[in-house]
N, C-alpha and C positions, 0 to 999 in steps of 0.2 A: 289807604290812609285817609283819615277824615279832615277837612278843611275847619279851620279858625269857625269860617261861617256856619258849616254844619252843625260843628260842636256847641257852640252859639245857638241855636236853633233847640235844636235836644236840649238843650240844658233849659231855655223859654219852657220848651214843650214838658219838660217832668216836673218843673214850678209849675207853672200853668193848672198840669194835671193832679197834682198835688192838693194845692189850694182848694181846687174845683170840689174834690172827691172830699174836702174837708168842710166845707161849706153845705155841698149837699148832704154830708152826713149830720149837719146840725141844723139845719132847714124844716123848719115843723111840717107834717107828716105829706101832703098833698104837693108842696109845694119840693121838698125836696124828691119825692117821688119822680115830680115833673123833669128835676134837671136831672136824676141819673137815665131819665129815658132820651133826655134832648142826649146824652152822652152817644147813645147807641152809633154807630157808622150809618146805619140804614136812616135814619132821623135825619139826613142832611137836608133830605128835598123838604123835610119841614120847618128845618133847624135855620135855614138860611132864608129864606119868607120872612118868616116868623122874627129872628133876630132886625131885618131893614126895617118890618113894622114894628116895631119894638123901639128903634131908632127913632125912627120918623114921628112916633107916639111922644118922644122922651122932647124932642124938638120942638112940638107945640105942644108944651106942656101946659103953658096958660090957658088953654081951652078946658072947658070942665070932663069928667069925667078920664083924661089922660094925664101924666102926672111925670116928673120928672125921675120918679124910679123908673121906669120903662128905659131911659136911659143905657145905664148901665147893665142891666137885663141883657140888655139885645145887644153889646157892644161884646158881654161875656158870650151868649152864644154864637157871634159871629166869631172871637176869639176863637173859637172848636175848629174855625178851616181854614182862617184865614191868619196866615203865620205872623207877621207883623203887629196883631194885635195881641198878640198872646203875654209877651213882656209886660207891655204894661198894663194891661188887664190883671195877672199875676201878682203886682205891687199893688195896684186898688186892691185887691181882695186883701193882702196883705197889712194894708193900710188901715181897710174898713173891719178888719178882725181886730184890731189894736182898740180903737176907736170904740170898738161896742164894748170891749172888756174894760176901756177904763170909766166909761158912763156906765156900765154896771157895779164896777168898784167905786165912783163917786155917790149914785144912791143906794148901793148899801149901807155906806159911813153914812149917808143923810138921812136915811131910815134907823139907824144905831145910834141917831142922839151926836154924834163926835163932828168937830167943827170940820171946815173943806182944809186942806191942805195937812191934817194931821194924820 
């Protein structure tokens, strides 16, 4: 029998992986490439580097050339193994999907002439 916790878990884990697989499928071509390879099992020993310096990049982001997208980058690939993060990493993507769709539907109408809220 599976525990409260487990099921908890699994259920993070198929949002999680849901979101992810729907992100990299609309990810312009290089870049979503990138994250269904970070997906791979064998990609941990790069996946988990990679994601701390991605962190640590998103942290001093006021220095030039590092940028506060790095952030969440690395917070989503550390999500891949690190269970805890998977939830709410999950809801930001979920968040940040809503978010693009309605600033595409704001300049659409502001590209069509029609005033903001109609």
């Amino acid at each position: 029998m599976m525990s409260d916790f487990n099921r908890i878990q699994e259920k993070s884990w198929r949002r999680f992986d849901r979101q992810y697989s729907r992100m990299a499928g609309k990810a312009p071509g290089p870049f979503g490439r990138f994250l269904i390879f970070m997906r791979q099992p064998w990609a941990m020993l790069v996946r988990i580097p990679l994601g701390v310096m991605f962190v640590a990049g998103g942290i001093f982001s006021f220095l030039p050339v590092l940028g506060i997208w790095m952030l969440p980058l690395g917070l989503m690939l550390l999500a891949i193994d690190i269970v805890f993060l998977r939830a709410p990493m999950a809801g930001l993507i979920v968040r940040l999907r809503g978010w693009l769709a309605n600033r595409r539907r704001r300049r659409s109408r502001h590209a069509a002439g029609k005033p903001p809220g109609t």
